[in-house]
DRENDO-502169 format. One record per residue (C-alpha): residue number from 1; residue in three letters; z, x, y. Coordinates in nm, 3 decimals. Layout:
! residues N
   num   residuo         z         x         y
   NUM       Ala         Z         X         Y
...
//
This chain:
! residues 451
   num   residuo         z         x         y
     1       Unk     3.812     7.156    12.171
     2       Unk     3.788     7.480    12.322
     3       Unk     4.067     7.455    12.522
     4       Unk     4.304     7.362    12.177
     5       Unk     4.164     7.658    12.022
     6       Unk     4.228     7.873    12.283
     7       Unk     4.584     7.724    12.267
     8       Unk     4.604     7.812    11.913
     9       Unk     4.498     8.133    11.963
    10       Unk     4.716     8.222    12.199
    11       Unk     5.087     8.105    12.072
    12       Unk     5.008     8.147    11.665
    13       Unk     5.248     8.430    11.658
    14       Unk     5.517     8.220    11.785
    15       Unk     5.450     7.968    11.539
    16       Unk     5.455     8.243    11.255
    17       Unk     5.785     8.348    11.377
    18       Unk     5.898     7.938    11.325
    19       Unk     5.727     8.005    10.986
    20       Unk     5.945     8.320    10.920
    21       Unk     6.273     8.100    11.014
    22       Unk     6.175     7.842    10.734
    23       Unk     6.094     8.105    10.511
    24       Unk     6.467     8.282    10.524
    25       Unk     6.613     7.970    10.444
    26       Unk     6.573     7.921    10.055
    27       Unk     6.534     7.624     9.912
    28       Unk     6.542     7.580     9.563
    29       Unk     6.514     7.231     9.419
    30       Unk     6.515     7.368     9.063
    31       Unk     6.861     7.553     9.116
    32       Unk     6.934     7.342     9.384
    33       Unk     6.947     7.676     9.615
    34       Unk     6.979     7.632    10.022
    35       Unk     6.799     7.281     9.978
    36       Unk     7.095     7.067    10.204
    37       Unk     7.039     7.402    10.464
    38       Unk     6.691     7.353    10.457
    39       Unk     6.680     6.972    10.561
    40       Unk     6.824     7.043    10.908
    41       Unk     6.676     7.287    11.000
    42       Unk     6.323     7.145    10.941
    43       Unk     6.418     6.826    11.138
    44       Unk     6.559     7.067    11.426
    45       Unk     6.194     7.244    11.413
    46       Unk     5.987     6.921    11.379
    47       Unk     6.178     6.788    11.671
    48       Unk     6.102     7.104    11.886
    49       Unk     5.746     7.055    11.806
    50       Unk     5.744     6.672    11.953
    51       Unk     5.762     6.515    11.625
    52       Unk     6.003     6.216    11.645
    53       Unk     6.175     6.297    11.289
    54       Unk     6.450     6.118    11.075
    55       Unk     6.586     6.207    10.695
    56       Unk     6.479     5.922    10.485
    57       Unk     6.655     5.871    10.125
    58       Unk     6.434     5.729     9.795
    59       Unk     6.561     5.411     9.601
    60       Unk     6.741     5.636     9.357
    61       Unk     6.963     5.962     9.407
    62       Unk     6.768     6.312     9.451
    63       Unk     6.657     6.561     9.713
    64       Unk     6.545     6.350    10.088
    65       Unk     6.240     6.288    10.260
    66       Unk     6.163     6.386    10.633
    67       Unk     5.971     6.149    10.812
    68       Unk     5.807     6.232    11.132
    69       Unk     5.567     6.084    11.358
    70       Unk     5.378     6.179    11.707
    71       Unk     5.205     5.848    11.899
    72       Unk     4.873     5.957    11.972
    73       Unk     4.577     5.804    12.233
    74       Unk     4.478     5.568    11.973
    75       Unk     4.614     5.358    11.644
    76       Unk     4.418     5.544    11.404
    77       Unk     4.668     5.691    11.209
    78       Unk     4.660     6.063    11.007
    79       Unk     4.947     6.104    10.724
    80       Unk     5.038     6.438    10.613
    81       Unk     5.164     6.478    10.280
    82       Unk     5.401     6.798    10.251
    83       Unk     5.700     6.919    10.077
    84       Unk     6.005     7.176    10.134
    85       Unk     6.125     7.300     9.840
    86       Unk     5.991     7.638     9.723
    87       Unk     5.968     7.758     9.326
    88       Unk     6.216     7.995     9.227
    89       Unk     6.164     8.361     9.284
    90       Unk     6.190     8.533     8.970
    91       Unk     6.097     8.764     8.872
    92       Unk     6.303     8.953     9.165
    93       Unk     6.221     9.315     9.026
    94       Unk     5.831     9.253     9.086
    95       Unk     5.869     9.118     9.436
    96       Unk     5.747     9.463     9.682
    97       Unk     6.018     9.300     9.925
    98       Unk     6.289     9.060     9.929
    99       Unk     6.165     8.640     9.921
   100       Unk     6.353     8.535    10.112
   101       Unk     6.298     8.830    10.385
   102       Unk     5.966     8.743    10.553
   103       Unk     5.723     9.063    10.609
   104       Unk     5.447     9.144    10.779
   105       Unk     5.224     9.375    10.639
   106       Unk     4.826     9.432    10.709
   107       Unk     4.779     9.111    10.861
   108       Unk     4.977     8.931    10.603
   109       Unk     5.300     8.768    10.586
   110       Unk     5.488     8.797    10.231
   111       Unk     5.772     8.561    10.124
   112       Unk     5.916     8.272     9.865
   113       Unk     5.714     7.980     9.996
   114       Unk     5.515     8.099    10.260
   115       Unk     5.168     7.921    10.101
   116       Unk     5.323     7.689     9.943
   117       Unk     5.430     7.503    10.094
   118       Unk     5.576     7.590    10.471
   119       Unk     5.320     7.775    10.588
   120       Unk     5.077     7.445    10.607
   121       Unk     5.345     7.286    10.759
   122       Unk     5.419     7.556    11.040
   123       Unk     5.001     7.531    11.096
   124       Unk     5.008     7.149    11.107
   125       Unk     5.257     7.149    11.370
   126       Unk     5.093     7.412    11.599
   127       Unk     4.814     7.230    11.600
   128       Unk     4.985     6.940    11.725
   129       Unk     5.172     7.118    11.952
   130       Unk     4.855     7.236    12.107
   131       Unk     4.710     6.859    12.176
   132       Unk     5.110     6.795    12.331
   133       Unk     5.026     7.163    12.593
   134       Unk     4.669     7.076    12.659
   135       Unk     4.609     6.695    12.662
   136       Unk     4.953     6.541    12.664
   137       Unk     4.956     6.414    12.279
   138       Unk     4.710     6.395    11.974
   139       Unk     4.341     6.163    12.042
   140       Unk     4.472     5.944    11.702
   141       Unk     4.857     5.916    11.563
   142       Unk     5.056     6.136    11.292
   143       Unk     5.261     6.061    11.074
   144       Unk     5.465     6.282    10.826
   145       Unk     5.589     6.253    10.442
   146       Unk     5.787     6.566    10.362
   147       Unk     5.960     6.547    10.030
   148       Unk     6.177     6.821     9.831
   149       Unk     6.121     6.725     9.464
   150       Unk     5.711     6.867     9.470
   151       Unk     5.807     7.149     9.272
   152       Unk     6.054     6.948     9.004
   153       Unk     5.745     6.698     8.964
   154       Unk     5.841     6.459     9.250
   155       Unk     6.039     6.200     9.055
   156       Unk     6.132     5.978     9.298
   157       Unk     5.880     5.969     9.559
   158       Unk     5.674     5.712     9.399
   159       Unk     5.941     5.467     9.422
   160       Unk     5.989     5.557     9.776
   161       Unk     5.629     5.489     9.887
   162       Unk     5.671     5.139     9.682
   163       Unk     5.950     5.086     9.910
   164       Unk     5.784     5.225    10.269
   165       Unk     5.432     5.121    10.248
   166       Unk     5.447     4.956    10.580
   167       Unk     5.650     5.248    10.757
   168       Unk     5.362     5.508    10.618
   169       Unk     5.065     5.264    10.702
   170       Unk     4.790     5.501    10.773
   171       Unk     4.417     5.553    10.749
   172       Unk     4.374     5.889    10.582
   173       Unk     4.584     6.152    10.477
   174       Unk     4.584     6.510    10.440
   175       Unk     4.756     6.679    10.145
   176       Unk     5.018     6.969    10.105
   177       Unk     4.758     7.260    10.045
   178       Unk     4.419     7.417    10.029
   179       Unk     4.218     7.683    10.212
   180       Unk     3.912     7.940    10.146
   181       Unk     3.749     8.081     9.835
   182       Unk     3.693     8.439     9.745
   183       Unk     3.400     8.418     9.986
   184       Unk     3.622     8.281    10.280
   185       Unk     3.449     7.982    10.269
   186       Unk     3.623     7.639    10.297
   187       Unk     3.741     7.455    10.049
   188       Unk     3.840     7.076    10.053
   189       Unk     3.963     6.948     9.749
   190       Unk     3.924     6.551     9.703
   191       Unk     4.205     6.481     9.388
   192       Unk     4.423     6.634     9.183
   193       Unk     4.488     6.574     8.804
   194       Unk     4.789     6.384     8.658
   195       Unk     5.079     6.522     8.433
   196       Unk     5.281     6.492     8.156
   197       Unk     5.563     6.735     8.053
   198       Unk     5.706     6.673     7.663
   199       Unk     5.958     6.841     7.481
   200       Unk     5.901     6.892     7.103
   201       Unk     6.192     6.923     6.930
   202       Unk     6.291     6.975     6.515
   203       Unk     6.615     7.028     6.369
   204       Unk     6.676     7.150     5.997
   205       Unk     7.020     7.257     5.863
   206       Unk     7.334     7.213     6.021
   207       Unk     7.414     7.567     6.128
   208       Unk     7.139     7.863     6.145
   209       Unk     7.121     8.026     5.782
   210       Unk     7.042     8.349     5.621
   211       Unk     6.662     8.438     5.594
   212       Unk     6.700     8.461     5.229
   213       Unk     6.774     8.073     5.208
   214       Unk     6.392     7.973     5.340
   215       Unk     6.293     7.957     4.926
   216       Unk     6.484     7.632     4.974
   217       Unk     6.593     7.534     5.300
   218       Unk     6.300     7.398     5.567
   219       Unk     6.244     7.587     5.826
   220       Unk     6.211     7.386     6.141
   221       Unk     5.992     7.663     6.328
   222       Unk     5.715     7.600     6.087
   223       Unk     5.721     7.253     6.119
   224       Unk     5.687     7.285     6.505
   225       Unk     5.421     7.504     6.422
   226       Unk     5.254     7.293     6.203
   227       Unk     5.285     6.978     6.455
   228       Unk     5.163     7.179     6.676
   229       Unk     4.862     7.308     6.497
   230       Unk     4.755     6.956     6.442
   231       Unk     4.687     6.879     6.821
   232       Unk     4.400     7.116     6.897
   233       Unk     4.124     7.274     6.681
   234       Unk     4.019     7.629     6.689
   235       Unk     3.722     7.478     6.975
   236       Unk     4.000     7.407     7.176
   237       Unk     3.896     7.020     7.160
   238       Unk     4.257     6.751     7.134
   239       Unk     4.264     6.591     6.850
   240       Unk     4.527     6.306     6.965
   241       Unk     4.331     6.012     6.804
   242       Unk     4.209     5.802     7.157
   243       Unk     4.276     6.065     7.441
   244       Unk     3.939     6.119     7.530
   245       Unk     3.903     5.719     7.573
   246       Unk     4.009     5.645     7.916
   247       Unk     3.868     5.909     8.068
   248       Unk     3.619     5.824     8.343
   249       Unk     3.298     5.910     8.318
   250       Unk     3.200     6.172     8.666
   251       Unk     2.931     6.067     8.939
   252       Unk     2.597     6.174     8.973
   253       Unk     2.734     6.263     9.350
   254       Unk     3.045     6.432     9.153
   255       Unk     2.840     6.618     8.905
   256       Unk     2.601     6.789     9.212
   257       Unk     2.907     6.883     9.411
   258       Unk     3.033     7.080     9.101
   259       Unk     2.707     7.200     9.042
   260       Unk     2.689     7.338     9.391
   261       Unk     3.103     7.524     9.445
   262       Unk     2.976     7.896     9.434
   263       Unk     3.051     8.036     9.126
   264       Unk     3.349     8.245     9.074
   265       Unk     3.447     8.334     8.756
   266       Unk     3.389     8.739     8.759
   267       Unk     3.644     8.720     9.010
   268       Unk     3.885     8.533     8.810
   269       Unk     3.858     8.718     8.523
   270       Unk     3.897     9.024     8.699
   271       Unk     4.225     8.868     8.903
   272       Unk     4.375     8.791     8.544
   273       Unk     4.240     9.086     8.342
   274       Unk     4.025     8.846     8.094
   275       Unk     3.708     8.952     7.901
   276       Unk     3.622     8.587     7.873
   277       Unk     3.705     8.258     7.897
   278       Unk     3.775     7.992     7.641
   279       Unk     3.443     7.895     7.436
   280       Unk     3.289     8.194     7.649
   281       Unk     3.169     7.926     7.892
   282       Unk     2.992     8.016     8.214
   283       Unk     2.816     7.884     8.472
   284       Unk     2.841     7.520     8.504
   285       Unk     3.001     7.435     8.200
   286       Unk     3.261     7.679     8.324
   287       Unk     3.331     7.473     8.653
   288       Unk     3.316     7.134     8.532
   289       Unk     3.540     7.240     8.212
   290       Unk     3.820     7.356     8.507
   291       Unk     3.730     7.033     8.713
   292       Unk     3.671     6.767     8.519
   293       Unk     3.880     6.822     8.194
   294       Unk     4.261     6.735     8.025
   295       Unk     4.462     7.008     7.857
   296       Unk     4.704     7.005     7.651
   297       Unk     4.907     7.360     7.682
   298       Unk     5.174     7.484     7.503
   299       Unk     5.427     7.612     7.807
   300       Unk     5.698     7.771     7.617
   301       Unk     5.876     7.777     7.272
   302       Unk     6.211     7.833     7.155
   303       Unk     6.365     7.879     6.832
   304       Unk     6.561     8.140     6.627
   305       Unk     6.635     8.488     6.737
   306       Unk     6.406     8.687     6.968
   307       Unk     6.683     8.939     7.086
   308       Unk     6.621     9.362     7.107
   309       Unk     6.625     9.431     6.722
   310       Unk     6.618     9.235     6.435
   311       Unk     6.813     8.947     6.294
   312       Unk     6.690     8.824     5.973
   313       Unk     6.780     8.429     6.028
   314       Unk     6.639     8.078     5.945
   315       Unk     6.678     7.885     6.219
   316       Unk     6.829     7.534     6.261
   317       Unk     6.637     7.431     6.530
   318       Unk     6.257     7.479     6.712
   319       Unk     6.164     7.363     7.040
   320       Unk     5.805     7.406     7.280
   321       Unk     5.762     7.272     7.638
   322       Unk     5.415     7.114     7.662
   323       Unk     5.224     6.982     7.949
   324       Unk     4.911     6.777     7.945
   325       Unk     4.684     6.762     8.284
   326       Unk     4.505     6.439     8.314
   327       Unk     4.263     6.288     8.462
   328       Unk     4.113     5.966     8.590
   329       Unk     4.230     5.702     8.402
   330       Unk     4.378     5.826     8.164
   331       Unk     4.784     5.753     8.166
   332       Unk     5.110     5.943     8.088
   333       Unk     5.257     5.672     7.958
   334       Unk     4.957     5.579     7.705
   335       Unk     4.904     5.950     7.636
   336       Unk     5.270     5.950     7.549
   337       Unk     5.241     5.672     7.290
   338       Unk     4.859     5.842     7.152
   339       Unk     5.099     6.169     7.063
   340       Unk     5.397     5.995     6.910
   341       Unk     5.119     5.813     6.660
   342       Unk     4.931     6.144     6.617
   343       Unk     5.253     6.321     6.485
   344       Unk     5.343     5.999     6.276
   345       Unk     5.023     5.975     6.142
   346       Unk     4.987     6.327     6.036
   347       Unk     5.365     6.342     5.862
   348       Unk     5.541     6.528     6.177
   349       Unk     5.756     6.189     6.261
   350       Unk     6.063     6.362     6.187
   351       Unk     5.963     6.572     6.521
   352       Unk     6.148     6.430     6.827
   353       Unk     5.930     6.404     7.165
   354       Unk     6.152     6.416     7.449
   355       Unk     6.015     6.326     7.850
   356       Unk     6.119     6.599     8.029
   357       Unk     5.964     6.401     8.371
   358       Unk     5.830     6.108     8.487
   359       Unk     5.427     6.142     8.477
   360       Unk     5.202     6.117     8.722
   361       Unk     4.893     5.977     8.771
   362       Unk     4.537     6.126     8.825
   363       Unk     4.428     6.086     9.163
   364       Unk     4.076     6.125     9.327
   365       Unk     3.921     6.023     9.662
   366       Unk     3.529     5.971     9.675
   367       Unk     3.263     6.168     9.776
   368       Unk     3.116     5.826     9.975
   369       Unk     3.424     5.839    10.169
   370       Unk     3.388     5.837    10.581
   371       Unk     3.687     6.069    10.591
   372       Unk     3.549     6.337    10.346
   373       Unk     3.257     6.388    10.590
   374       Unk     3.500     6.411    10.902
   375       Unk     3.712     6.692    10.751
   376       Unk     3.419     6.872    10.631
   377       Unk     3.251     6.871    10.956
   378       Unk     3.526     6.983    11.095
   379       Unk     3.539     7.281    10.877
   380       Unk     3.211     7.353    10.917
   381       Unk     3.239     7.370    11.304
   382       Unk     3.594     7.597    11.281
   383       Unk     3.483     7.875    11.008
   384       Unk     3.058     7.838    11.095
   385       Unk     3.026     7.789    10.692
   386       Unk     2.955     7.560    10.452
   387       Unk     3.264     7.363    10.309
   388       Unk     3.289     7.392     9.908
   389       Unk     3.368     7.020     9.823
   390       Unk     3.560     6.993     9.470
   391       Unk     3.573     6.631     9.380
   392       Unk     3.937     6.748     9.224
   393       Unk     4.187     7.049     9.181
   394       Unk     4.316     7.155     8.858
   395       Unk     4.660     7.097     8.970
   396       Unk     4.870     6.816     9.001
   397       Unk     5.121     6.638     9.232
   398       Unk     5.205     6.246     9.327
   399       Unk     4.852     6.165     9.512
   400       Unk     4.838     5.897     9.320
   401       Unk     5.087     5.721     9.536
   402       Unk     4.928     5.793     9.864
   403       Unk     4.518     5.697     9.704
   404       Unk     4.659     5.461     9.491
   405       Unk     4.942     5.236     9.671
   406       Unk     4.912     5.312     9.986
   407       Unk     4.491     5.280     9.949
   408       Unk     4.415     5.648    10.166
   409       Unk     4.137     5.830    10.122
   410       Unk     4.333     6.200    10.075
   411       Unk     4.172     6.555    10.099
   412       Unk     4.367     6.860    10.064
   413       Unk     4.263     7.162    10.280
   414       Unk     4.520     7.505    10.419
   415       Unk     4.580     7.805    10.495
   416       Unk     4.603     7.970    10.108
   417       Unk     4.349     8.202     9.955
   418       Unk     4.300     8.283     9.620
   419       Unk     4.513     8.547     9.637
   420       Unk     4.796     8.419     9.765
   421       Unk     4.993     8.404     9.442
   422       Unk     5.198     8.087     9.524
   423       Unk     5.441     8.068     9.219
   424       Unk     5.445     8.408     9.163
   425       Unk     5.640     8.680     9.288
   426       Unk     5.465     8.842     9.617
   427       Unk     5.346     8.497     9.701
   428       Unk     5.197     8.559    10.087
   429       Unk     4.917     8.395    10.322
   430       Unk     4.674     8.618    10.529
   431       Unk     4.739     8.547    10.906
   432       Unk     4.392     8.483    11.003
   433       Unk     4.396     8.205    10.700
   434       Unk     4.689     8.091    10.896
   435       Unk     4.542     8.055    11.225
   436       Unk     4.178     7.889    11.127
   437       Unk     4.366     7.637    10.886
   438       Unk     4.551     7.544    11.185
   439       Unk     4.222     7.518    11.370
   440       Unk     4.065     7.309    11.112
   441       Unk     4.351     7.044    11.139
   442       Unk     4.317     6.989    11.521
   443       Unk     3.911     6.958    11.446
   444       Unk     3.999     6.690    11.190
   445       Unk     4.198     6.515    11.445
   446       Unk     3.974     6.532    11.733
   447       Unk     3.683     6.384    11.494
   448       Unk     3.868     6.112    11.330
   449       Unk     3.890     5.963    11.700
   450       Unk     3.545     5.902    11.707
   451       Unk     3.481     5.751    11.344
//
């Protein structure tokens, strides 16, 4: 392995500079911004790195897929799991530089996309490219799954792996992102949760009215409110009538991983200027909460006039954007039907619940699993520390397709740390992050020859 690492080591900034060429092109798939630009010119780049690449399309219309794939010395077959759309940048005004202008500053590299998700691509590939220099190709297979719907919920990739199953045959496969804790230590994340987005919606009069009309005429922001009051107590707990049901119960193995991920909640608090945390909890309870438990979270809400000044108005219609996180086995679809009855049964079925995207499924990978010991020892042997295993992230994304259908045990590792602020403006990756993640995927390669 030396010999790869030195290889790495040596030609990372020329990879960073590919990385810098993906990152000027924007790519949207919210605003549908650069996204038929972007396609190309990742083939072009995948091709350059040995990858034998072609544009796939789903069963139904929306953003393609790049497929790649490298033959390696033996059948055994890695799948990565990546996408190439970006979220959108704004706020501009709190960006220090342009996002789509990549800089290097202090041994960092700032722009739209750069940890999320290209960057883990760019340090995928140059490992790969190192194996191609030093040995001639890979000791097992690659393929890759690049879509460009991640970040608009993937809505058609599901149907796509239904479709492909035998053209993405694999044995394991390694997800979009991951990387180090505050301590620079490791982290490989087994799962991710599911997701639901809803739309609440209530409409009152026919036309917004004069405030002085609310003696009489309902007001379709309090009902909201009211609706929305019902679904959570003042513990936080859901009080949908069955969501808890389904959930799956964790592992004793599951239960002493959480119990030993270093604790780092001063740090978060202090990232996001918090006293405390909901219920105050701490400690354990604080992990496993973050872990192991659904939300339901109000995302946004919309009604009436919230304009400089004031406008003394009863408004005609009320709107919120809520997502719910899930996790295993709990269902979008039966979560779905468990909040339409909550609202009916508590006199809100005059409120309209509106799908804003397909769901997806909770996903998690075992702790028993052969491949969860390869990528951790090669972590261990790449950054000389203990790997944090999390049997799941808080996040979410299609996994279930890839665990599920396709059967792979999945575990997400990178090149992000945890303050990277992907999603945010001044989203960056630390070069050094960069070059071990890189590292850590030729380790995983080398060792999944031998298991």
């Amino acid at each position: 392995m030396q010999q790869i690492y030195e290889y790495i080591d040596q030609h990372w900034q020329e990879a960073v500079e590919d990385l810098k060429r993906l990152c000027r092109q924007p790519s949207i798939s919210a605003q549908n911004v650069g996204m038929a630009e972007m396609v190309p010119l990742l083939v072009r780049m995948m091709q350059e790195y040995g990858i034998s690449t072609r544009v796939l399309t789903g069963p139904s219309a929306g953003y393609p897929l790049i497929y790649g794939e490298l033959e390696g010395e033996t059948p055994i077959t890695l799948l990565f799991y990546n996408h190439y759309d970006v979220q959108p940048p704004e706020p501009l005004e709190l960006w220090t530089s342009p996002p789509f202008e990549p800089t290097e500053y202090e041994g960092n590299l700032r722009a739209r996309g750069v940890s999320d998700n290209k960057g883990d691509i760019v340090a995928r590939l140059l490992a790969l490219k190192a194996y191609q220099k030093v040995h001639g190709r890979p000791p097992v297979s690659v393929k890759f799954i690049i879509e460009g719907e991640e970040e608009i919920g993937s809505p058609n990739i599901a149907a796509f792996i239904d479709s492909n199953q035998d053209l993405l045959k694999a044995d394991a496969c390694i997800w979009e992102c991951g990387g180090v804790n505050w301590r620079d230590e490791p982290v490989i994340s087994l799962g991710l949760k599911g997701i639901l987005c809803v739309q609440l919606e209530v409409r009152g009069a026919s036309k917004d009215v004069h405030s002085s009309m609310a003696t009489i005429v309902p007001n379709p922001a309090w009902r909201l409110v009211w609706a929305l009051a019902s679904l959570k107590d003042v513990e936080d707990n859901i009080r949908i009538e069955g969501f808890y049901d389904k959930i799956m119960p964790p592992s004793r193995r599951e239960i002493d991983a959480i119990d030993a991920i270093p604790l780092d909640e001063d740090e978060t608090k202090e990232s996001l200027g918090l006293e405390r945390f909901i219920r105050d909890v701490t400690g354990y309870d604080y992990k496993s909460r973050h872990i192991l438990e659904p939300t339901c979270n109000i995302c946004g809400i919309d009604s009436g006039y919230i304009g400089t000044g004031f406008k003394t108005v009863l408004p005609c219609m009320a709107s919120a954007k809520l997502d719910f996180r899930l996790v295993p086995d709990q269902r979008p679809d039966d979560v779905i039907a468990k909040l339409r009855k909550h609202l009916d049964d508590h006199g809100f079925s005059d409120v309209v619940i509106a799908p804003l995207i397909e769901g997806e499924n909770p996903a998690r990978t075992s702790l028993d699993s052969p491949f969860v010991r390869v990528v951790s020892d090669a972590a261990r042997e790449v950054y000389g520390l203990e790997p944090v295993i999390v049997p799941s992230m808080a996040g979410s994304g299609p996994m279930y397709s890839f665990t599920g259908t396709l059967g792979l045990p999945t575990a997400l590792i990178g090149i992000m740390y945890p303050g990277s602020s992907p999603h945010a403006p001044n989203e960056h990756i630390r070069l050094s992050d960069f070059i071990l993640g890189s590292k850590h995927v030729a380790a995983v390669l080398k060792r999944m020859a031998s298991v």
